[in-house]
ZAKOLPA-855444 format. One line per 3 residues: for each residue x, y, z of C-alpha. Coordinates in steps of 0.2 Angstrom, whole numbers, m for minus. Example, Ala and Ser with C-alpha at 12.3 -4.5 7.8 and 13.67 -1.06 7.14 Angstrom:
% ZAKOLPA-855444
62,m22,39; 68,m5,36
% end
This chain:
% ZAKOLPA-855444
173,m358,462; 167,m350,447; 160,m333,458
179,m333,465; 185,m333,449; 172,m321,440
175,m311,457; 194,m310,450; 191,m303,430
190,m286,439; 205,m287,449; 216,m295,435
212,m277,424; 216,m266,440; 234,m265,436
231,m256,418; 217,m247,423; 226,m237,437
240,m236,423; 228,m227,412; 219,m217,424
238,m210,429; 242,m206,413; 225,m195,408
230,m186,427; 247,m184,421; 244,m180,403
256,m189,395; 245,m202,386; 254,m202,368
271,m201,378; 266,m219,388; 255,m227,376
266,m240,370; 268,m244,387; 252,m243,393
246,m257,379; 259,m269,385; 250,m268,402
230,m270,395; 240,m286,386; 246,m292,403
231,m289,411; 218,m298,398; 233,m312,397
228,m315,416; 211,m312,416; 211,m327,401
221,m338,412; 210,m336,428; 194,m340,419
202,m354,409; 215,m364,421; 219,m367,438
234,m357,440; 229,m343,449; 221,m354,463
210,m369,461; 204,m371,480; 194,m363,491
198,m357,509; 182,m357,521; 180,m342,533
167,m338,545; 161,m324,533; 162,m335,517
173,m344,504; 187,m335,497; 201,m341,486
218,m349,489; 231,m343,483; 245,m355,476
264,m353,472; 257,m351,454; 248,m336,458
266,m327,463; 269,m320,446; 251,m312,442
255,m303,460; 273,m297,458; 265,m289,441
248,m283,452; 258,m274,464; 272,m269,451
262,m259,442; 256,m252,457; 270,m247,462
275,m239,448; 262,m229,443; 263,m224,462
280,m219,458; 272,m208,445; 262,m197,455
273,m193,465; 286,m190,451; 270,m179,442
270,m169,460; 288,m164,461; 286,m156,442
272,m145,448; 275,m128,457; 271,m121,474
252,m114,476; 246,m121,460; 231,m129,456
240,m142,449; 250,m146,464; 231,m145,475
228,m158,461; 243,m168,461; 241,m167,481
223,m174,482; 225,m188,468; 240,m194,477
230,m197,494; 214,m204,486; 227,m217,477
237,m220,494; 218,m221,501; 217,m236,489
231,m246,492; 222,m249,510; 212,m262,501
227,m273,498; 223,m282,514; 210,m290,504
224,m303,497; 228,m307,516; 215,m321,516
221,m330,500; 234,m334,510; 227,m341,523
226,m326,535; 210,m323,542; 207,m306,541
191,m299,536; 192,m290,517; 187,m274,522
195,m267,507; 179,m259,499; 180,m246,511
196,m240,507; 189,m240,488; 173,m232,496
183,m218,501; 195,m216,487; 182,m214,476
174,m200,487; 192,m190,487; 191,m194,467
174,m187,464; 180,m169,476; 195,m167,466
188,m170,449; 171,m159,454; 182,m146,462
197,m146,451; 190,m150,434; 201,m160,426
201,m155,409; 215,m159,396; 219,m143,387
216,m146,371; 209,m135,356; 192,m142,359
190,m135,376; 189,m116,370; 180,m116,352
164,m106,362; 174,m94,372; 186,m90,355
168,m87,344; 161,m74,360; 177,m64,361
180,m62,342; 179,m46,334; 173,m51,317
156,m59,315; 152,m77,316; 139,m87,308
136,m106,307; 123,m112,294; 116,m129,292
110,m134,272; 96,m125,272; 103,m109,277
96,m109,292; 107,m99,306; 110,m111,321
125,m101,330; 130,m82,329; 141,m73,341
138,m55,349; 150,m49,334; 137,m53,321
122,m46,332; 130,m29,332; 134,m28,316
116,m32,311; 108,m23,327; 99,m37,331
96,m49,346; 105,m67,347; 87,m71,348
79,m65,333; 94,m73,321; 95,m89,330
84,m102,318; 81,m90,304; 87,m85,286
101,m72,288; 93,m53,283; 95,m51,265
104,m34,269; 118,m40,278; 124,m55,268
122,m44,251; 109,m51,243; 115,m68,241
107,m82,242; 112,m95,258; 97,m105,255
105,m112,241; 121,m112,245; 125,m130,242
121,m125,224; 131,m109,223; 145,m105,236
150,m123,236; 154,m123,217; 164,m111,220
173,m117,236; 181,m106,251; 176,m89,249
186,m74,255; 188,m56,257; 170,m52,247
166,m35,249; 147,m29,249; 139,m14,254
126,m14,269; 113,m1,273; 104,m6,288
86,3,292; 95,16,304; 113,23,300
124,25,287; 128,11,273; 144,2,278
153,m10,267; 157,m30,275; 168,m41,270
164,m61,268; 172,m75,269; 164,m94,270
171,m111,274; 162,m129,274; 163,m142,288
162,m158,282; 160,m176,286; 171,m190,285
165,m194,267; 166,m176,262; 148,m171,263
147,m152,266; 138,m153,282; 136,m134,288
141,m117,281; 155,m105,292; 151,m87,289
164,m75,295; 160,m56,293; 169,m40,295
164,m21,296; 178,m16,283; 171,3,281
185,13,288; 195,1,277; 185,6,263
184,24,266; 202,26,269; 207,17,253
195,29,243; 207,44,252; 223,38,248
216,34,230; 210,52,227; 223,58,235
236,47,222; 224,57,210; 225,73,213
246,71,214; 246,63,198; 234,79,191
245,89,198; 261,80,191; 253,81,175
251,101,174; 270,102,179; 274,92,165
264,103,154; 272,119,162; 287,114,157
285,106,141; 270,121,134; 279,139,137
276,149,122; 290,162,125; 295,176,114
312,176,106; 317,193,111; 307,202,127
307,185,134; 290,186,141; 278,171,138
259,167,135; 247,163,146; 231,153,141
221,169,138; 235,174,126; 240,190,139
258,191,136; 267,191,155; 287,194,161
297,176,163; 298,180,182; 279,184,185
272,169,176; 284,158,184; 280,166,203
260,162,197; 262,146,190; 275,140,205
282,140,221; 301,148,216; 307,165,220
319,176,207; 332,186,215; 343,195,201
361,194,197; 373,195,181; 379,181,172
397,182,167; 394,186,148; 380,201,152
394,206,167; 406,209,154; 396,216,143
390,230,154; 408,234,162; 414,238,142
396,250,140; 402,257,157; 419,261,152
414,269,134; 402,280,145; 416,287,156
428,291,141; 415,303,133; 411,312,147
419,322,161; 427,314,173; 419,316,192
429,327,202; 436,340,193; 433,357,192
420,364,178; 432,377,169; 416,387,164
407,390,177; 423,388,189; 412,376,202
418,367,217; 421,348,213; 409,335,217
413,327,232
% end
């Protein structure tokens, strides 16, 4: 009796066990949870009463292969919860199959979980014999094989939850910028391709050293428990760099700490960045703002500093050479003259014109003295 009964713990906790292994196939764990802890209550309740009462059965039916437990009307509800939950997390898999498309790995997965779990449901013939049925419980071999089918999928599948942990390693090889992880006594333990070529190093010859003094600028990382963490999350330092072959480039810095749950700064996050073209083309736009505000200064004086004389008009250059309005103007600027007559002067000239044609002869005529032929 009490190797029937310890016989039975395992089988009382297979209802929320195949409940739980359904929901980490199906992925929906936070979406089931409350459910799934009503069923690990169930289950332990009947695992307690088994061990503890005679409910379940308290008699033993002798076979030709051994003793095996009777069942009683007792036992009724502890079986319509067995093979409730069964069913329903059977109903599950085929629900999670329908959701999947056509060719997907998924629905290869959904496919083979669903046979290795039909697989197991063979070994229900085991309860045959509680009933006074006498049919060998061959049901370990329908759990032999459903654990085979289990262990092809999982292997040949990889079941894996898609979580940000699963890609931390394959983010840090692809990135751009450099990566450094430090422990506290500065002493590199992981650093990306990014960081090598930057340095023009090996992964090698960083791995379990100091980082070079020319790349991190001079600061110390030894100490940085002392230093940087005073200061807290660095970012955006720029440095200058001059490795051993090559030009000198300029990095940019920037640090972060991970801690442990009592806030103890456990290891040191270096990220680097090649920021040189940056650098260089903020030095270009800078003189270039230079050199327009130089030259917007020296049209401000051009306009403000004309000594001009006050009756030719012409003005002084800085050498003191006196020059027309329209020369200096055409030296000193981009603007063309062309001439013209200003109402006032226009006036002006047509009254000098006139006085000129009453003093003197008019065109056309006839000289009396000399008797000539008109002008034509």
């Amino acid at each position: 009796m009490w190797w029937a009964k310890a016989g039975y713990f395992g089988i009382t906790l297979i209802p929320a066990t195949a409940f739980d292994f359904s929901a980490r196939m199906l992925r929906d764990e936070e979406e089931t949870k409350t459910r799934a802890i009503f069923i690990w209550t169930l289950s332990i309740l009947f695992l307690c009463m088994t061990a503890s009462t005679g409910l379940q059965f308290d008699s033993l039916y002798r076979y030709n292969w051994g003793f095996y437990p009777r069942n009683t009307l007792t036992s009724i509800p502890f079986l319509v919860f067995f093979f409730g939950i069964l069913f329903h997390v059977l109903c599950r898999y085929v629900a999670g199959l329908r959701k999947t498309r056509k060719g997907t790995i998924r629905r290869k997965q959904g496919r083979m979980i669903l046979l290795a779990y039909l697989t197991s449901n063979i070994g229900f013939v085991d309860f045959l014999p509680s009933w006074g049925i006498q049919v060998y419980p061959f049901g370990y071999v329908s759990i032999i094989i459903w654990t085979l089918l289990l262990f092809y999928s999982i292997s040949h599948y990889r079941f894996i939850t898609l979580t940000p942990s699963v890609a931390p390693e394959e983010i840090i090889e692809i990135l751009q910028e450099g990566v450094m992880v430090l422990d506290e006594e500065g002493v590199v333990h992981v650093a990306n391709p990014a960081i090598c070529n930057l340095m023009g190093i090996s992964e090698q010859e960083i791995i379990g050293t100091l980082p070079p003094e020319p790349m991190v600028g001079g600061l110390c990382f030894k100490g940085w428990q002392r230093n940087i963490q005073t200061m807290g999350t660095l970012r955006e330092m720029e440095y200058g760099y001059q490795p051993e072959i090559g030009d000198s480039r300029t990095f940019s810095l920037s640090t972060s700490f991970k801690r442990s749950a009592h806030g103890e700064a456990l290891a040191l996050v270096c990220i680097v960045r090649d920021v040189s073209e940056k650098v260089l083309a903020d030095r270009e736009r800078e003189n270039l703002i230079e050199q327009l505000r130089e030259a917007l200064a020296n049209v401000k004086q051009l306009k403000g500093m004309l000594p001009i004389c006050a009756s030719c008009k012409k003005i002084r250059d800085d050498k003191g050479y006196w020059q027309q309005i329209e020369s200096y103007i055409l030296k000193h600027t981009d603007a063309e003259f062309t001439h013209g007559l200003c109402p006032t002067c226009a006036e002006k000239a047509y009254e000098e014109l006139a006085r000129m044609k009453i003093s003197q002869p008019a065109f056309g005529k006839p000289c009396a003295e000399h008797n000539e032929a008109p002008l034509p």
